[in-house]
N, C-alpha and C positions, 0 to 999 in steps of 0.2 A: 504493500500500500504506500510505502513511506517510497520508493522505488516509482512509482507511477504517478506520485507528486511531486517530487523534481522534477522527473520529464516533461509532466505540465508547463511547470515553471518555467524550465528551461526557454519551450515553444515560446512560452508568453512573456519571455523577454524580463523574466521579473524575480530581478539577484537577490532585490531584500527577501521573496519567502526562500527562494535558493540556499541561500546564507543562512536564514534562518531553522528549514530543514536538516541544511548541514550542520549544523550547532546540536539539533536533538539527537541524530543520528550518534554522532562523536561521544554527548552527554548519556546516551544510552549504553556505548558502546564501555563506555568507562565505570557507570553503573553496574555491568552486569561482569565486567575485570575485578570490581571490587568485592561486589558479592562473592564471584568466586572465591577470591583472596580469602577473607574476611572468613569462607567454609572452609578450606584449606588450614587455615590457621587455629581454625579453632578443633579442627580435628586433632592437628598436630599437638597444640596444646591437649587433646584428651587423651591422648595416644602417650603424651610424654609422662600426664599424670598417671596413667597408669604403672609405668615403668618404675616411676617414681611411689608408689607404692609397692609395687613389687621388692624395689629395695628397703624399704620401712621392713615390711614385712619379715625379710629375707635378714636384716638385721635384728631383729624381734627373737627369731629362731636361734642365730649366732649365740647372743646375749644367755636366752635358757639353755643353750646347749652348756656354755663356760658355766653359768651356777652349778646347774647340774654335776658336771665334771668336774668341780671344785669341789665338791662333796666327795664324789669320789675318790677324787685322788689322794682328797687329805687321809681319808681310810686307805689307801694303797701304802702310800707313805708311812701311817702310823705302825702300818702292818710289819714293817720290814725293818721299820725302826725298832718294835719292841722286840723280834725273833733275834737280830743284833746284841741288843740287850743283856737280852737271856743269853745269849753266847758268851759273853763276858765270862762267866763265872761256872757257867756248863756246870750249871745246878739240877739235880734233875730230881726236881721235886717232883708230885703226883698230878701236876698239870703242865708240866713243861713242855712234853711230848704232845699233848692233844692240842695246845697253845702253835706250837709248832705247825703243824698238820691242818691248824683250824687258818691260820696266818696265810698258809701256803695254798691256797684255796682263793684267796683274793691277789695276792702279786702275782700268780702264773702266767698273765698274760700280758703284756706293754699294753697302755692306754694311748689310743689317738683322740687329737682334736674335732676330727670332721668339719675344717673351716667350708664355709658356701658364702661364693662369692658370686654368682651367676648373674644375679640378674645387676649388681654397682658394673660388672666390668662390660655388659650388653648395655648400658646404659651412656659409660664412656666413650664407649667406642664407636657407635650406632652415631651416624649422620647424622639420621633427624630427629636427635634431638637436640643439636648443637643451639640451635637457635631458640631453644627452651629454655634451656640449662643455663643458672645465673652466673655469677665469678666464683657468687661467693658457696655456689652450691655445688660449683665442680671444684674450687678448693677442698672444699669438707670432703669429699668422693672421692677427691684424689687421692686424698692421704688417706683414708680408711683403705680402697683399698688395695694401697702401697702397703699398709700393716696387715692386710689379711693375705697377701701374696708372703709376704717375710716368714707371718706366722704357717701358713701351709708348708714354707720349703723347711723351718725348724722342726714341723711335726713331721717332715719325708726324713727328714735327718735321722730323728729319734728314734725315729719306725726302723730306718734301715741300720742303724746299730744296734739295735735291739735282733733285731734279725739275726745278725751275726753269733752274737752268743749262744753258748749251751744252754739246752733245753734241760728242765727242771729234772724229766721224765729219765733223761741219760746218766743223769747219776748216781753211782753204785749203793748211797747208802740208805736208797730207798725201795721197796721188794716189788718188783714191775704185779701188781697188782691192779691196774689200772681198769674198770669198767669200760665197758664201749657205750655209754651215753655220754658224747663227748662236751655235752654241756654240764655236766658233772665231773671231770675227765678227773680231778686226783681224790674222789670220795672214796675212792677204794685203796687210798695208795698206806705205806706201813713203812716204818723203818724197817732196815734190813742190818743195822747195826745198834750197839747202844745210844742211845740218846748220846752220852758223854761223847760219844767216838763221833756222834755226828757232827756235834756242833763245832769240831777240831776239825771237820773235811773242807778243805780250802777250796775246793769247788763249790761246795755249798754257802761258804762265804763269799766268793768271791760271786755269784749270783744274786744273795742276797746284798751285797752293797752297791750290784748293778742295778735293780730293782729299786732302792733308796735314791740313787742318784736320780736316777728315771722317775721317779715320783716327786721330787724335788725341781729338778727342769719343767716337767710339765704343768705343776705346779704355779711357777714361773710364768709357763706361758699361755697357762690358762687366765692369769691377771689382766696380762695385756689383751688375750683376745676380748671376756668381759668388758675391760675397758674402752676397746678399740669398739664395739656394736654400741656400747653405751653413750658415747662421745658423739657417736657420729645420728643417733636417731635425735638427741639434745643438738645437734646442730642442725637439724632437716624442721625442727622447730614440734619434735614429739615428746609427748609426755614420758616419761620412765619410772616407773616404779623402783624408790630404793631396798637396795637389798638388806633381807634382816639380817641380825649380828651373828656372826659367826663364831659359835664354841670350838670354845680352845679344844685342843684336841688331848684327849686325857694318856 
């Protein structure tokens, strides 16, 4: 229509409605660029909040993951600390041996962190969201996670030292007793020497002060990872729940 009144105009010699059609034409044409824009952007913008949740989220997860594993490690830790202990003096009183056994049932395996990083590092590195993403909100992203790529390669570190060492299960002064419900794997297990004799087997110590130290490190880095999820949701502008106080470990 708009097309078949120029041409009119044209015939009819008459520039001002010309000009003037040409002005709505132009004005419409940049109307409907904007519109466009204007949906585009706001997709983008929803598309980015999403992401942006995901990593809330995904930080959320981190956060209870490290409480949780703080808990446990401190009982990893205490475990390997007290069987030490008791090796000092390689007393063997009527609970020393069950104390032993009961301990060894918790250190027998390395603990990992399982850091998750998926959706900060699709976030940084995805296009579109560049134009979302503030300075101050790829500051805070960046450095989380730069601390959750560090903490992942400390916890492959761990993992694979840990790996290396002798298994609990290979040492002589325990009676290969072992059940095949491997989620139980040492409920069946026994000395195979005196208690005295065991606590003097230097494999066994030296396992058990691998296990300390390993409880200890992770310990370590279980603080930073906690802090690193905690840090980074207080700066995304999320609420966090403070952690209750943590008993001393007896």
């Amino acid at each position: 229509m708009i097309l078949r009144r120029v041409t009119k105009h044209v015939k009819d010699q008459n520039w001002f409605a010309v000009g003037l059609d040409f002005c709505i034409v132009v004005v419409g044409i940049l109307i409907a660029f904007q519109i466009t824009n204007w949906s585009n952007a706001r997709q983008d913008n929803l598309i980015y909040e999403q992401a942006r949740t995901r990593v809330i989220e995904e930080a959320r997860v981190n956060l209870e993951r490290a409480n949780v594993l703080a808990v446990r490690v401190r009982e990893f830790e205490a475990s390997a600390r007290h069987i030490l202990e008791d090796f000092e003096t390689c007393s063997a009183d009527d609970d020393a041996e069950e104390r032993l056994l009961s301990a060894l049932q918790i250190i027998r395996f390395y603990i990992g962190m399982d850091v998750r990083d998926d959706a900060v590092t699709q976030l940084l590195t995805s296009d579109a969201f560049l134009d979302n993403l503030s300075p101050e909100d790829r500051t805070i992203l960046s450095l989380y996670a730069r601390r959750l790529n560090l903490l992942a390669q400390n916890d492959q570190f761990s993992a694979d030292f840990q790996l290396t060492r002798p298994t609990l299960q290979d040492n002589p002064v325990f009676k290969r007793t072992l059940r095949v419900d491997s989620g139980n794997s040492l409920s069946g297990i026994a000395l195979n020497v005196r208690y005295e004799e065991a606590c003097r087997d230097a494999s066994l110590n030296t396992f058990l002060f691998d296990r300390l130290e390993h409880g200890t490190y992770v310990a370590a880095q279980t603080g930073v990872f906690a802090n690193a999820a905690r840090e980074v949701l207080i700066g995304l502008g999320e609420a966090v729940r403070e952690r209750p106080a943590e008993e001393e470990t007896p």
